[in-house]
Steps between C-alpha positions, in 0.01 A plus 500: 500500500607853441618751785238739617485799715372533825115378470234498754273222499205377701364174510163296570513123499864476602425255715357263229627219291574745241571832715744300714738361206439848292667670838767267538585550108533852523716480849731245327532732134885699672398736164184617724478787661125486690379622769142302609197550742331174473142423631371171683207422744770308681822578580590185575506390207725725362814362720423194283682650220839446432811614306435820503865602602503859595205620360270701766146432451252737693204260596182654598263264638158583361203386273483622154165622565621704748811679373516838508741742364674664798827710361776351223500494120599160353594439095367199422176328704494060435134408622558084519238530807203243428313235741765244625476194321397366794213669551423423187550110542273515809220664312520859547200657429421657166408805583748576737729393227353743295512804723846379620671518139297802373509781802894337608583608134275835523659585854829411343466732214378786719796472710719481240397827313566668863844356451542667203631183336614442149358167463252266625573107454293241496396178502233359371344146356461267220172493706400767332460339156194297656473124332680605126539065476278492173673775330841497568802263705710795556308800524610856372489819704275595189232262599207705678425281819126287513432509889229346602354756757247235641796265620637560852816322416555791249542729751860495466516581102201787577718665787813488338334654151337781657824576695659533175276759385561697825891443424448672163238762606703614738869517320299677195338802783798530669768516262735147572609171410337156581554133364230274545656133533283244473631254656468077448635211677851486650723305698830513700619617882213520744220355339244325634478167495199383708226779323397518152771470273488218351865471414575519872205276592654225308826488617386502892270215404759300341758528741241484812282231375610351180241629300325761281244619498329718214256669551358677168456303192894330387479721164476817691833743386738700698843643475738649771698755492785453778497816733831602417415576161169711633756741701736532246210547231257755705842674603624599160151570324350668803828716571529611132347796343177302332142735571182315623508178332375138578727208486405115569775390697593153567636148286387443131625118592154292533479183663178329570455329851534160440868554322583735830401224740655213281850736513486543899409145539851386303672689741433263816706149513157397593148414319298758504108479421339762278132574512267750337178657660415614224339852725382772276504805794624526846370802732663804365666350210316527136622176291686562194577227299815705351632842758830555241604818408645643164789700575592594132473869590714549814755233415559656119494867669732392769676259357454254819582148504378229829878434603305209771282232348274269640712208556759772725185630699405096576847388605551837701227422707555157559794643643322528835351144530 
């Protein structure tokens, strides 16, 4: 990465899967030069993160729908904040999803044009796009998003869109910057293996009780982009000089579930069973029998190339069993 000045960034959702590796990427980049107020319901968590060397984070321990702008002007403004995926695994409710998402990102903004900043950051969904399955396998940030506004488990996709068009509202009447990432499946440091992603799911199963489990239909599609990649990626496009655009952001690599569970299974000296549910929905998550992006338009602008592929994310996590 290039050198930069002396920037001022604050933070929401530092505390996340994401947040937490995007912090320690920036701490470990010796060409940085940041200076970061980061926010988190619990401070706890934030001693969590490490390798951040001797990087000074200012933590202030408060909801997003809380924050207020007390004194301090900041450059750039990364809103990761969004229900934990825990919450969201135990069935958070829709609404409160909804309201969560929409005024954090509206309370975000509003602080942020008190800040004066220069840019506003932020991530969104592949949610967004709704089921695209009969249309497309890797869908295009072109594609204008079929929600179904009568399905609870949409809430996420509704949220996240209408927290775009605040994002973009708000940079056009007020004069800055904002990416809108919409963000897909990753994998890497910290994630989650006993919640909802499926990659993680699979490998706790098969090294806890020789088996796998499935739950969607075996022909459902995903791809992963390893977490590195996301740092390094939102980094460069969302530090660079590039005026309210909207970027999918995760692997163009598609593997369907049954070819993910048969590669985790071959890594245990062990037979390991594989079985499909064959679900359709869980609570909170809308089934998609493809959720793939197309990143033609930020790789080609960019020029970005996934340095970790799926077979290094595996075996890196295996690493701890």
């Amino acid at each position: 990465m290039k050198k930069f000045k002396k920037i001022k960034i604050f933070f929401t959702g530092a505390t996340g899967f994401l947040g937490s590796n995007l912090i320690e990427y920036l701490a470990q980049n010796t060409n940085s030069n940041f200076d970061i107020t980061a926010l988190t319901r619990d401070k706890k968590k934030a001693k969590k993160i490490e390798n951040i060397g001797s990087l000074k984070i200012n933590w202030i321990e408060k909801n997003i729908l809380d924050l207020k702008h007390k004194v301090g002007n900041y450059d750039i403004f990364f809103h990761l904040a969004c229900p934990s995926a825990e919450e969201t695994y135990n069935g958070m409710d829709s609404v409160l999803k909804f309201n969560t998402i929409v005024h954090g990102t509206q309370n975000a903004l509003e602080f942020a044009v008190k800040s004066k900043i220069k840019k506003f950051i932020f991530t969104s969904s592949g949610a967004v796009y709704g089921d695209y399955s009969k249309k497309y396998k890797y869908v295009p940030e072109s594609y204008i998003p079929s929600l179904d506004y009568n399905n609870p488990n949409n809430s996420l996709g509704i949220s996240k869109k209408v927290a775009e068009f605040l994002c973009l509202n708000y940079a056009q009447k007020y004069n800055f910057e904002t990416n809108i990432f919409r963000c897909f499946s990753f994998v890497g440091k910290n994630l989650p293996l006993s919640l909802h992603y499926a990659i993680g799911n699979f490998i706790l199963q098969a090294s806890k009780k020789n088996k796998i489990i499935i739950n969607g239909p075996k022909d459902t599609f995903r791809s992963y982009l390893h977490v590195s990649d996301f740092c390094e990626w939102i980094t460069t496009v969302g530090l660079s000089k590039n005026k309210n655009n909207i970027y999918n952001l995760g692997s163009d690599k598609a593997i369907s579930m049954f070819e993910l569970a048969k590669i985790i299974a071959s890594k245990f000296d062990k037979k390991i069973a594989i079985k499909s549910l064959n679900k359709k929905e869980s609570v909170g998550n809308l089934y998609r029998k493809y959720y793939i992006p197309n990143m033609k338009l930020m790789k080609n602008q960019f020029n970005l190339v996934e340095k970790n592929d799926l077979q290094f994310s595996i075996n890196e996590i295996l690493k701890k069993f």
